[in-house]
C-alpha positions as CSV (number, residue, x, y, z in Angstrom):
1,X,-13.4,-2.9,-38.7
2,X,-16.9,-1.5,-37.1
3,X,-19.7,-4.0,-37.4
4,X,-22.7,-1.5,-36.3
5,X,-25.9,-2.4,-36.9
6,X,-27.5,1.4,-36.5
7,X,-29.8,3.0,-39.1
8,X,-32.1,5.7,-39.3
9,X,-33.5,5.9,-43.3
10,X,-34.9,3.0,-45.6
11,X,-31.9,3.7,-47.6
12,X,-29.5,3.0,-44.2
13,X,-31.7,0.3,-43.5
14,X,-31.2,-1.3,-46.8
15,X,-27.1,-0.8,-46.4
16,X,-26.8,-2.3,-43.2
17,X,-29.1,-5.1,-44.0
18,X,-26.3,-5.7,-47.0
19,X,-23.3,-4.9,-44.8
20,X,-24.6,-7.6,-41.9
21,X,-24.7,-9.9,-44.8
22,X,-21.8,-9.6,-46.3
23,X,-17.9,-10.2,-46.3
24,X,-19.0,-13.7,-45.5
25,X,-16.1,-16.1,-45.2
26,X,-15.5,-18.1,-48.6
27,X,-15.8,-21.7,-47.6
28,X,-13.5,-24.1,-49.1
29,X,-14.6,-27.4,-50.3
30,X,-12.5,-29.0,-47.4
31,X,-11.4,-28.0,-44.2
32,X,-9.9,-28.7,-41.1
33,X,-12.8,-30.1,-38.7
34,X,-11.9,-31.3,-34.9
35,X,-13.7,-34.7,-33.8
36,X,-15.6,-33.1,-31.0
37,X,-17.7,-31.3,-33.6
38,X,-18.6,-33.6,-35.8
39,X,-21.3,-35.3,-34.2
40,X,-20.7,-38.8,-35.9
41,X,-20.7,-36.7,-39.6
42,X,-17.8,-37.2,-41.5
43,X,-15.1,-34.0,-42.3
44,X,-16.7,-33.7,-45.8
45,X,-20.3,-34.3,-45.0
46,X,-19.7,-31.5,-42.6
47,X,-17.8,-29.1,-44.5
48,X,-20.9,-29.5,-46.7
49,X,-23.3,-29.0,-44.5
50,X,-21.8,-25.6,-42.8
51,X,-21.1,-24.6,-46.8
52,X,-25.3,-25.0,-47.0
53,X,-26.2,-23.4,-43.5
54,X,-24.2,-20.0,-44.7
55,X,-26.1,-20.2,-47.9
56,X,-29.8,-20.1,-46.0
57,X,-28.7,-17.4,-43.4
58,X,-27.3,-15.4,-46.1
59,X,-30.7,-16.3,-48.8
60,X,-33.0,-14.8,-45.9
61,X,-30.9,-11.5,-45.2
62,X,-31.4,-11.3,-48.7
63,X,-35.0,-11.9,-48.3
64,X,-35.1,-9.5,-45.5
65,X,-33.6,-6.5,-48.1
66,X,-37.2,-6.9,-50.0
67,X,-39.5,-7.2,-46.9
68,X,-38.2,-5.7,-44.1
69,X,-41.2,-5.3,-42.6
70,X,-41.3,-8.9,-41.5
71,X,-39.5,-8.6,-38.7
72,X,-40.5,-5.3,-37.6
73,X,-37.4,-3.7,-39.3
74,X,-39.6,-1.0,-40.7
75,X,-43.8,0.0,-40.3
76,X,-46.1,2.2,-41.9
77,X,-46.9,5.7,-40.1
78,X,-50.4,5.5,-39.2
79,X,-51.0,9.1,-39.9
80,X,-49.6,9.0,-43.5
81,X,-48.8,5.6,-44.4
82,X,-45.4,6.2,-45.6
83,X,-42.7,3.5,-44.0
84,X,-40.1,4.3,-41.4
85,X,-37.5,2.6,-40.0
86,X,-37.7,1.1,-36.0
87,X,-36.6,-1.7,-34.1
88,X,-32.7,-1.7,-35.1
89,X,-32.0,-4.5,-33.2
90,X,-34.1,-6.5,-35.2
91,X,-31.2,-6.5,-38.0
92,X,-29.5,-9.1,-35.9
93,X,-32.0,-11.5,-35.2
94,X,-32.2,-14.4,-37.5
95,X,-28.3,-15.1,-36.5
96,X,-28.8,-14.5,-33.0
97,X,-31.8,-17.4,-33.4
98,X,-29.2,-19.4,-34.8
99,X,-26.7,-18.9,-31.8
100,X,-29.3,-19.4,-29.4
101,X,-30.8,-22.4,-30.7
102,X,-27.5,-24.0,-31.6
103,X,-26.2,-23.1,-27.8
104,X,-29.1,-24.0,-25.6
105,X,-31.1,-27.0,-27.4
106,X,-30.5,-30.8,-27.4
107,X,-29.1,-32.3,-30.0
108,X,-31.9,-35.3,-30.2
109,X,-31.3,-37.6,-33.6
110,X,-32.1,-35.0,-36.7
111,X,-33.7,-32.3,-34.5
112,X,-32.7,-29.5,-32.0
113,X,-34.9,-29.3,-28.9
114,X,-35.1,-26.0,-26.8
115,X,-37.0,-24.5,-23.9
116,X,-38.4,-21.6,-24.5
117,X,-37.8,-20.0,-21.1
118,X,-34.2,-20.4,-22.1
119,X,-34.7,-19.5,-25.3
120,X,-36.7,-16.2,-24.3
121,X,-34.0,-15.7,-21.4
122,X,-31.5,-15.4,-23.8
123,X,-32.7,-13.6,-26.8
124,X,-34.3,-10.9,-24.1
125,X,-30.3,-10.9,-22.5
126,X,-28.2,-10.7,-26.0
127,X,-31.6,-8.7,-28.2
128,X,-29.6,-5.6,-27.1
129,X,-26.0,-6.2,-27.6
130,X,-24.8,-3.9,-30.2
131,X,-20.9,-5.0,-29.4
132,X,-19.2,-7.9,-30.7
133,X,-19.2,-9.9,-27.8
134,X,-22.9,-11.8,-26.6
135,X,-23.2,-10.9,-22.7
136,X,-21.6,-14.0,-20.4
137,X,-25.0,-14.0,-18.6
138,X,-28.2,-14.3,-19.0
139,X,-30.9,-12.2,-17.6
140,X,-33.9,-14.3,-16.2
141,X,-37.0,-12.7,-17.3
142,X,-40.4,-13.2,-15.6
143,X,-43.6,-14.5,-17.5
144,X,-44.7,-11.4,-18.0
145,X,-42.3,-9.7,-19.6
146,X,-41.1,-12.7,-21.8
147,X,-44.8,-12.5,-22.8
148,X,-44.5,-8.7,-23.6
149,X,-40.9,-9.2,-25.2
150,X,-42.3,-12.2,-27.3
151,X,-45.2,-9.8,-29.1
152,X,-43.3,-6.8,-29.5
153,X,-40.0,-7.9,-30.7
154,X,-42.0,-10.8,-33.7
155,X,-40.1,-13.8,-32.1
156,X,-42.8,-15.5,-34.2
157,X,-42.2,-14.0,-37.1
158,X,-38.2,-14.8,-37.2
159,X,-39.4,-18.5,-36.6
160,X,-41.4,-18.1,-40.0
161,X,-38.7,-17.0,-41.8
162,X,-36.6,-20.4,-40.7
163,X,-39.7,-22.1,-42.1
164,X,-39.8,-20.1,-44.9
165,X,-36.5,-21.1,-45.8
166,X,-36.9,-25.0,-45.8
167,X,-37.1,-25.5,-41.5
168,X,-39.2,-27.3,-39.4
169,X,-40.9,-25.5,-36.5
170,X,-42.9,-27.7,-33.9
171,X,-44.0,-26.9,-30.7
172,X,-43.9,-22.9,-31.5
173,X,-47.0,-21.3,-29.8
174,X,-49.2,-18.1,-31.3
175,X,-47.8,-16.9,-27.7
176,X,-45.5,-17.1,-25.5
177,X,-45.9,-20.4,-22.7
178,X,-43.0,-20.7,-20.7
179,X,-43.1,-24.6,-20.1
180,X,-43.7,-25.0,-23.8
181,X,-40.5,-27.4,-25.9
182,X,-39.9,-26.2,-30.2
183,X,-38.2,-28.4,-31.7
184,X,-36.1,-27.3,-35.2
185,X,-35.1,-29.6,-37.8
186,X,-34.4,-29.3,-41.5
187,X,-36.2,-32.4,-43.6
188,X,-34.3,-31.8,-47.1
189,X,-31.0,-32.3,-45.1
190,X,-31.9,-33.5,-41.6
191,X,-28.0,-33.5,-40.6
192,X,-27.4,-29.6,-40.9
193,X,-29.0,-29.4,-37.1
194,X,-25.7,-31.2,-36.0
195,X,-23.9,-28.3,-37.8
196,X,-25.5,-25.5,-36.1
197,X,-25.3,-27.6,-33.1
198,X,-21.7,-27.2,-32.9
199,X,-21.1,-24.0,-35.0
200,X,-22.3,-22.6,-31.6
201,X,-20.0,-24.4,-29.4
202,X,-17.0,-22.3,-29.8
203,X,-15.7,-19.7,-27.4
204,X,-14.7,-17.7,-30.3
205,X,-18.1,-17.7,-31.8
206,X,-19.9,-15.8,-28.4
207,X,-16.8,-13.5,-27.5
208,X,-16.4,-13.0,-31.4
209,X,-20.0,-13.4,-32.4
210,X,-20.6,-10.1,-34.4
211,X,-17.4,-11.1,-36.4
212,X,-16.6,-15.2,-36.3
213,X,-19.9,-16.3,-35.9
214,X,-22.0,-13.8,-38.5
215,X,-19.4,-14.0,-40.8
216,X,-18.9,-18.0,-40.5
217,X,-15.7,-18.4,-39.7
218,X,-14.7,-22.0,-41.0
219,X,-11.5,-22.1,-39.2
220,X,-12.9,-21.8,-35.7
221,X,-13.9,-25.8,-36.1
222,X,-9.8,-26.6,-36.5
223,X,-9.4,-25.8,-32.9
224,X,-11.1,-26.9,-29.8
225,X,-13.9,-24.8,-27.9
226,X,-12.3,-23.3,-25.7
227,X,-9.2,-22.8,-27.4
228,X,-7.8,-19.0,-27.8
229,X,-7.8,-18.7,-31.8
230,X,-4.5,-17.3,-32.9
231,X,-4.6,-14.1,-35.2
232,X,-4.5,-15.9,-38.6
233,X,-7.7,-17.6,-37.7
234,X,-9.5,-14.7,-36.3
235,X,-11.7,-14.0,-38.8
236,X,-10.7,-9.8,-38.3
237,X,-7.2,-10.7,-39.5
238,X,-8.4,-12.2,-42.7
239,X,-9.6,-8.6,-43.9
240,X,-6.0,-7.0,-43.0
241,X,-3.7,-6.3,-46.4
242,X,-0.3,-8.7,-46.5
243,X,1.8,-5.6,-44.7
244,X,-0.7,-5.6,-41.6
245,X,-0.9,-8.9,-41.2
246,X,3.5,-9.1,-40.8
247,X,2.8,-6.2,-38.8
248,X,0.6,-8.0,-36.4
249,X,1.8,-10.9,-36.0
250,X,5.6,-9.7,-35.3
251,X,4.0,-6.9,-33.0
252,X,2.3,-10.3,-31.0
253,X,5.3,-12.4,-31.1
254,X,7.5,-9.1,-29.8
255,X,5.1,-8.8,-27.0
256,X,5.3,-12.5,-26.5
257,X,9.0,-12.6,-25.8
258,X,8.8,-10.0,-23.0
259,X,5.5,-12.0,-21.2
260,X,2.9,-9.6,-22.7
261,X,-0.2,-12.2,-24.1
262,X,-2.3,-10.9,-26.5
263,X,-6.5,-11.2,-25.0
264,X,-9.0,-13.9,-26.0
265,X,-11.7,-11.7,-26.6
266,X,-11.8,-8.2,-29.2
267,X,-14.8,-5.5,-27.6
268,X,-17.0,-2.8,-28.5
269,X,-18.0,-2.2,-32.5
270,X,-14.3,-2.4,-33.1
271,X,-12.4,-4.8,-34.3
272,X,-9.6,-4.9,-31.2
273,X,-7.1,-6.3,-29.9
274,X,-5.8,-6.2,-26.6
275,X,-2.6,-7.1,-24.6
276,X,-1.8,-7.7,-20.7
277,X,-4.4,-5.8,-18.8
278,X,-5.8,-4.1,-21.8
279,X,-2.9,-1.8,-21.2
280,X,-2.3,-2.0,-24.8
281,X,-4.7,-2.4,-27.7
282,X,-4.7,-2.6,-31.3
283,X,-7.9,-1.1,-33.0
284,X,-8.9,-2.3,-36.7
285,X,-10.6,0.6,-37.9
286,X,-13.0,0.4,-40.5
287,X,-10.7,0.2,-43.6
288,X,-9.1,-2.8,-41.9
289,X,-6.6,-0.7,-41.1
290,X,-4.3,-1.1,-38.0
291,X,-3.8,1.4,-35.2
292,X,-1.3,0.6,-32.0
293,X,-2.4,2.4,-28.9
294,X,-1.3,2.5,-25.2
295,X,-1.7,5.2,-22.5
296,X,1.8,5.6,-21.5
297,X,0.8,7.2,-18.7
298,X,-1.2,5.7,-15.6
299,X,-1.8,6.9,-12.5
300,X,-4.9,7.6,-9.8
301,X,-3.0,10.7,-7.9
302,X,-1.2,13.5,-9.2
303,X,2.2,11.7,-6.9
304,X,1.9,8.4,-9.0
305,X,2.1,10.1,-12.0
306,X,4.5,12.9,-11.4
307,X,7.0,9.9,-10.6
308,X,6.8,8.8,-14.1
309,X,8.1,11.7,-15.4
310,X,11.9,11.2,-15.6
311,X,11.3,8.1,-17.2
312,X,9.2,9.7,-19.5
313,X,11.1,12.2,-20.4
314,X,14.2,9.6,-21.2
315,X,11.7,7.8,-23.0
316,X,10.9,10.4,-25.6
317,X,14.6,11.1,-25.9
318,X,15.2,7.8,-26.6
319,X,12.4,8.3,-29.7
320,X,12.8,8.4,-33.5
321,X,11.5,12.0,-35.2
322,X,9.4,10.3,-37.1
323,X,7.2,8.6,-34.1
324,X,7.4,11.8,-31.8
325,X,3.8,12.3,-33.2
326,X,2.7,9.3,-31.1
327,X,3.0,11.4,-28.3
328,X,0.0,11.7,-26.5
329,X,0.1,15.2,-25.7
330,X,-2.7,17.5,-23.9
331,X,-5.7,18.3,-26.3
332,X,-7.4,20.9,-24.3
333,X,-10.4,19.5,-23.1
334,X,-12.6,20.6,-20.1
335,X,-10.2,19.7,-17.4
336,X,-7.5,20.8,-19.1
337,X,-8.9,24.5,-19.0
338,X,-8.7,24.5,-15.4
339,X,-5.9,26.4,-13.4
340,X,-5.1,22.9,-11.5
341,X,-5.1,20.0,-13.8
342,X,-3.5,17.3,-12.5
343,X,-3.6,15.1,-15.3
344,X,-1.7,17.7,-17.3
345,X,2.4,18.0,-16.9
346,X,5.0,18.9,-18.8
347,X,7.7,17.2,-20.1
348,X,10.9,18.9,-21.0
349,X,13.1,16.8,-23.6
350,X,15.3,17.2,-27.0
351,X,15.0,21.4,-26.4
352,X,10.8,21.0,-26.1
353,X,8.0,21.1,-23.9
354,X,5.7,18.9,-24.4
355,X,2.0,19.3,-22.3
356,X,1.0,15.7,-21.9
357,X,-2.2,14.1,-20.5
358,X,-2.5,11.0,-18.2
359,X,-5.7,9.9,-19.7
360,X,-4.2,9.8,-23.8
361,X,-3.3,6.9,-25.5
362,X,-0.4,7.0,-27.6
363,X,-0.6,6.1,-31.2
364,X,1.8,4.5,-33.6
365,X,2.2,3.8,-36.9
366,X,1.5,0.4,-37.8
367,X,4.8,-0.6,-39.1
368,X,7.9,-2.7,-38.4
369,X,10.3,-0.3,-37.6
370,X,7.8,0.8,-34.7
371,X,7.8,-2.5,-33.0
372,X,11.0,-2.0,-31.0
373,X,9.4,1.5,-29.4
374,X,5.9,0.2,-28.5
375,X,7.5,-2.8,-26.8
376,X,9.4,-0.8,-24.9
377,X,6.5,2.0,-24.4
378,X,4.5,-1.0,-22.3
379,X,7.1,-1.0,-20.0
380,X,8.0,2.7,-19.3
């Protein structure tokens, strides 16, 4: 699954605006909440609450369909008044508030207080992240530029919205003073600022923000923060059809067995998950889809990989017809073209040729059968 954020027309604007707000978990009444997040709330006051915060967030992207141009989404051309689309990055903003404030405030009673140098520091360092992941640190800004940042990207404005949709807002300047405190709280159910306290608390919900946090993952709160979710409470492997999901998790109990652990963290756009030394990945495409992958081949000098060959080449032997397709042979490109590419060889098996590049992953078929050949493709 690609979570992008990118548009060019009001009619892509529109779409993404509905895409970033939807395929929201489906919160269930009750659910499985660890002590450490419950900030003296009991497990049903809190399932709740976090039922009540995904309703706002999602009420205001639904706001932000009609009037885009509140956040700077889209502007009229000054020469002939029609609207166009700018400021992409703005499509993210009212969750990345939400992160930020839940991350870097303190919890005081039924209110969140946060600095707004650190809240400027860090909505300057994760306002460009287009990936899943939010960036492990933050940029320090200097007054200047946070003063700059705060006008042109309508940091006030996003504050409005959270007022217009039942919050508090003290302390929040017209601009931008660096020693100045805001303090958030949420009168009709002054609680909710515990939830959001510790819906940003997770590991999971900053290496897995475009996914477990946007999407409110409920099941993150059954684990502790800095616990390494397992698959069937990612919330990527909720969207993956009943075959996929066996597929997965035999594939990651397989690798398992023979000391290959599966990544905490999934990267780029994609939806992806990665094994060992991200020798091996599996890419969620955006059908939900599943696509194995690993460069069989890995070498910095022509010697290193010209010594994989034989094994290579027994390998492929070794391979059912109906995977020889995951081969990841030679495609032509620049390099290729050249008299001396190294990164291009042959290998000579079942009464074949095959031209094979260093650099290619090799792709399987996402099913059971395949299991027993890409476990034993990690450790040609």
């Amino acid at each position: 699954m690609r979570n992008t954020l990118k548009f060019e027309t009001l009619e892509e604007l529109t779409i993404a605006l509905e895409s970033y707000n939807s395929f929201m978990c489906e919160i269930p009444d009750h659910f499985t909440v660890l002590d450490e997040y419950l900030y003296d709330l009991t497990v049903d006051e809190f399932c709740d609450l976090f039922k009540k915060l995904q309703t706002i967030i999602s009420s205001i992207y639904d706001y932000l369909v009609k009037n885009p141009q509140e956040v700077g989404l889209v502007e009229r051309d000054k020469k002939t008044g029609e609207l166009k689309t700018q400021m992409q990055h703005n499509i993210s903003c009212v969750k990345k508030f939400l992160y930020i404030i839940g991350h870097f405030s303190t919890l005081e009673s039924d209110s969140l207080t946060i600095r707004m140098d650190d809240f400027m520091n860090a909505y300057m360092t994760y306002y460009l992240n287009y990936s899943i992941a939010l960036a492990d640190h933050l940029k320090q800004h200097d007054r200047d530029k946070q003063n700059k940042f705060f006008k042109a990207k309508y940091v006030h404005a996003v504050f409005g919205l959270y007022e217009k949709f039942g919050f508090e807002i003290k302390g929040l300047p017209e601009a931008y003073e660096k020693n100045s405190n805001i303090t958030i709280s949420y009168p009709s159910q002054p609680s909710i600022v515990k939830v959001i306290k510790a819906f940003a608390m997770p590991r999971i919900c900053k290496i897995g923000f475009g996914f477990d946090f946007t999407k409110f993952n409920y099941r993150v709160f059954s684990h502790t923060s800095t616990t390494k979710l397992p698959l069937e409470d990612l919330y990527t492997f909720q969207l993956l059809s009943t075959d996929d999901k066996e597929f997965l998790l035999r594939l990651d109990e397989s690798l398992a067995e023979v000391g290959v652990s599966r990544n905490e963290y999934q990267h780029d756009g994609y939806s992806t998950y990665l094994y060992g030394n991200m020798r091996f990945r599996v890419t969620q495409d955006n059908e939900n889809k599943l696509h194995p992958s690993i460069p069989l081949i890995v070498g910095k000098t022509p010697e290193q990989t010209h010594r994989k060959i034989p094994k290579i080449e027994k390998y492929i032997e070794s391979l059912p017809e109906k995977y020889i397709n995951a081969i990841g042979e030679c495609r032509g490109c620049q390099g290729a073209k050249t008299a001396e590419c190294w990164r291009r060889f042959r290998v000579s098996t079942k009464s074949k040729n095959y031209f094979i590049c260093n650099n290619a992953w090799w792709t399987f078929p996402a099913e059971l059968d395949a299991i027993l050949h890409i476990v034993r493709a990690y450790h040609v």
